[in-house]
MARKOL-11260 format. One line per field, with one value per residue (C-alpha): residue in three letters; chain; y, x, z. Coordinates in nm, 3 decimals. Last residue first. Layout:
code <- c(Ala_...) $
unit <- c(A_...) $
Y <- c(Y_...) $
X <- c(X_...) $
Z <- c(Z_...) $
//
This chain:
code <- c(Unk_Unk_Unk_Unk_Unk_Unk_Unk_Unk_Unk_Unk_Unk_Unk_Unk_Unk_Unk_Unk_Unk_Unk_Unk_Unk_Unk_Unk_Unk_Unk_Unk_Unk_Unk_Unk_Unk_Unk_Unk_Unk_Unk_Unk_Unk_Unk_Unk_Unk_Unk_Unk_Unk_Unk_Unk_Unk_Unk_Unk_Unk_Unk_Unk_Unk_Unk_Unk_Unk) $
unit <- c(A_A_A_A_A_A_A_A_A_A_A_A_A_A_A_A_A_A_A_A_A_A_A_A_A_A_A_A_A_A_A_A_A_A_A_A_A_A_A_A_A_A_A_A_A_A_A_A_A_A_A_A_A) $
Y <- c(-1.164_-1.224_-1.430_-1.134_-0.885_-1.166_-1.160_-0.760_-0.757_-1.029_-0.869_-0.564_-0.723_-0.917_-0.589_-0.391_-0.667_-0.691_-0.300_-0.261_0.042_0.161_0.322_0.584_0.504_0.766_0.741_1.009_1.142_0.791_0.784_1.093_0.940_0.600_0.281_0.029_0.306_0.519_0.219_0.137_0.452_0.486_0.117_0.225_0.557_0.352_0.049_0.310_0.478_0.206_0.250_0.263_0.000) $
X <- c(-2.442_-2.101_-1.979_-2.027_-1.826_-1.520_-1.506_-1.515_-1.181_-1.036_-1.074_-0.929_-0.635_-0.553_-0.582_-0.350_-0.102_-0.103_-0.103_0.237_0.389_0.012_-0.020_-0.385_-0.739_-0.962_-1.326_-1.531_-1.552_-1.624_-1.989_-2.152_-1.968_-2.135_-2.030_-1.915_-1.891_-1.721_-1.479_-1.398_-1.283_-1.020_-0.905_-0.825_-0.694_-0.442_-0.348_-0.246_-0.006_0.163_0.443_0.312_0.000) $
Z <- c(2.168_2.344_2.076_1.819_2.025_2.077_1.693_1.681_1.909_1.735_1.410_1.564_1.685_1.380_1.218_1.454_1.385_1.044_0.970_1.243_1.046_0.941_0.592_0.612_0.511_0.639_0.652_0.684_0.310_0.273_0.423_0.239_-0.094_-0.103_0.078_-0.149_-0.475_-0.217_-0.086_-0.429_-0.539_-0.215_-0.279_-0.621_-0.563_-0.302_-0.497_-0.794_-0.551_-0.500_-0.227_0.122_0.000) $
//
């Protein structure tokens, strides 16, 4: 993601046509050192969330 720029306008694009524009102007997709790590702990957090239902 850090170094192709492409990936990024594409991801960007296909978030609004996902979501719509009003939504993705407030969401911010930004290059995280540890990306792996924060995402394995976020889909753990939201798994544990779903169990508890």
């Amino acid at each position: 993601y850090e170094h192709y720029t492409e990936y990024s306008k594409c991801l960007e694009n296909t978030l609004t046509e996902l979501v719509g524009e009003d939504v993705s102007g407030s969401i911010s997709v930004e290059h995280s050192n540890d990306g792996s790590g924060i995402g394995a702990a976020l889909l753990a957090a939201s798994h544990s969330h779903y169990l508890d239902a």
